[in-house]
N, C-alpha and C positions, 0 to 999 in steps of 0.2 A: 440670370437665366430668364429666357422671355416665357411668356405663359405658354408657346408651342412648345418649350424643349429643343429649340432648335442650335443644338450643341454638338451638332455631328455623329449621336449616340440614338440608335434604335433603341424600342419600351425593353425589346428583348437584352440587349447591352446595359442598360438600366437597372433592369430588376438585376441583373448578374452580378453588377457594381453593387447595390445595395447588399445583396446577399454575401459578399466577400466580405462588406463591409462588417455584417453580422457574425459572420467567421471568425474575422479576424477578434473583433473582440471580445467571444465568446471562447478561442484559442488564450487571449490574455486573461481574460479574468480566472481561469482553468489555470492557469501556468501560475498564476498567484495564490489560488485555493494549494497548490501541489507544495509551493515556497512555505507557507504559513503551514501548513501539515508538517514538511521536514524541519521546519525550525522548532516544533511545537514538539515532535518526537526526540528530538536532539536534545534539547532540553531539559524534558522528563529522563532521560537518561543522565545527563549531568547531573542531577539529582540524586541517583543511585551511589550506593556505597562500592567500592573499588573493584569490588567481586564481581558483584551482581551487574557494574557498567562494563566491566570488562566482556560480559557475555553478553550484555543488552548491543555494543556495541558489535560483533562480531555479528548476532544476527543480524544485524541492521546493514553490514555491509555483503553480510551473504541477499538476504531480500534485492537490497538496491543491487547488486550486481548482476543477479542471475534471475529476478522476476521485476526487469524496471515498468514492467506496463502495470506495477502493484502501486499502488499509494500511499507513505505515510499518511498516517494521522492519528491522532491519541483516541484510544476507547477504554473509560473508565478511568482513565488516568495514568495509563501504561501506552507503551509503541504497540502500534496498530497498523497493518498493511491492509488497502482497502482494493477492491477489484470492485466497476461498476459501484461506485457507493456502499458498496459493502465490505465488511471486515471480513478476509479472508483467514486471517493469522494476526495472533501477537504476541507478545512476549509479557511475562509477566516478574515484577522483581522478590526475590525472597523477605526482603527488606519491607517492602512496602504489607504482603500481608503477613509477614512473622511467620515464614514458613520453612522450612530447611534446605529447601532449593528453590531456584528461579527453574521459571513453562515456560514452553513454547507451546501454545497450544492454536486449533484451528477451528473455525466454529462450522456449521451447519452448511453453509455456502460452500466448504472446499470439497464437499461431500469425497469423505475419504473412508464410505462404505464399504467394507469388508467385510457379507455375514449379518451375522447376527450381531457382533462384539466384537467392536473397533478400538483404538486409543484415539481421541482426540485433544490429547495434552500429553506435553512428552518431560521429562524434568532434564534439566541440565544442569550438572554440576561441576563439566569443567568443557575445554575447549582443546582439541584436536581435527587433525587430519578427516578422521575415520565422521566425527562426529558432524564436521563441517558437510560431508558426502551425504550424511542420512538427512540433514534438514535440507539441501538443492533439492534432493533427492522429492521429498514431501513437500517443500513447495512447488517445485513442478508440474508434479501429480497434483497437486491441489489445483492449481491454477489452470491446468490443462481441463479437471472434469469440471469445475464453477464455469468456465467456456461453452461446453459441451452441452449445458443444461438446456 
């Protein structure tokens, strides 16, 4: 290219190219952080004992299906669903803290304000119709007010 730029392309065409250019690779490095989070939560769940994967599993395809603009990724060493960088929701295994059920629990960011006295951990100890309806249900509303904010 000569030192005018004289390549057919206005500064305005130009900066526009550069900027797509920035897009685009800031769309793939994004689409690789999203890859390395669900492989990273997939994982930690293969690690779970039969019970506790079988529900870690189940939210994980309720999340991905019905809140995909949420993000795996591990927090603390459990699945983690993240909105804007932050952890909206995860799952926690019974296994891992020696507890007699596996959480779903939701942090600060889903602000699921109720009052004075809210739950924001829910125990789950087994997997149903009814029960698949109540966590859409709460991650929806999580994700609708963490928006809102």
């Amino acid at each position: 290219m000569s030192p005018t730029h004289d390549d057919g392309f206005s500064a305005q065409e130009r900066a526009a190219m550069r900027e797509l250019a920035r897009e685009r690779k800031a769309h793939a490095k994004a689409a690789r952080q999203r890859e390395v989070g669900e492989a990273d939560v997939l994982a930690k769940i293969a690690e779970m004992n039969d019970g506790d994967r079988r529900l870690a599993e189940h939210v994980h395809r309720v999340v991905t299906t019905h809140a995909p603009d949420l993000w795996p990724r591990t927090w603390y060493g459990m699945p983690a669903y993240a909105s804007d960088g932050k952890v909206l929701c995860f799952f926690q295994s019974a296994q891992k803290f020696e507890s007699r059920y596996c959480t779903m629990g939701f942090t600060d960011v889903a602000r699921l304000d109720d009052g004075a006295l809210w739950p924001t951990s829910f125990a789950v100890v087994d997997w149903d119709d009814a029960v698949e309806a109540q966590l859409v249900a709460l991650i929806q509303r999580a994700l609708q007010q963490a928006r809102a904010r």
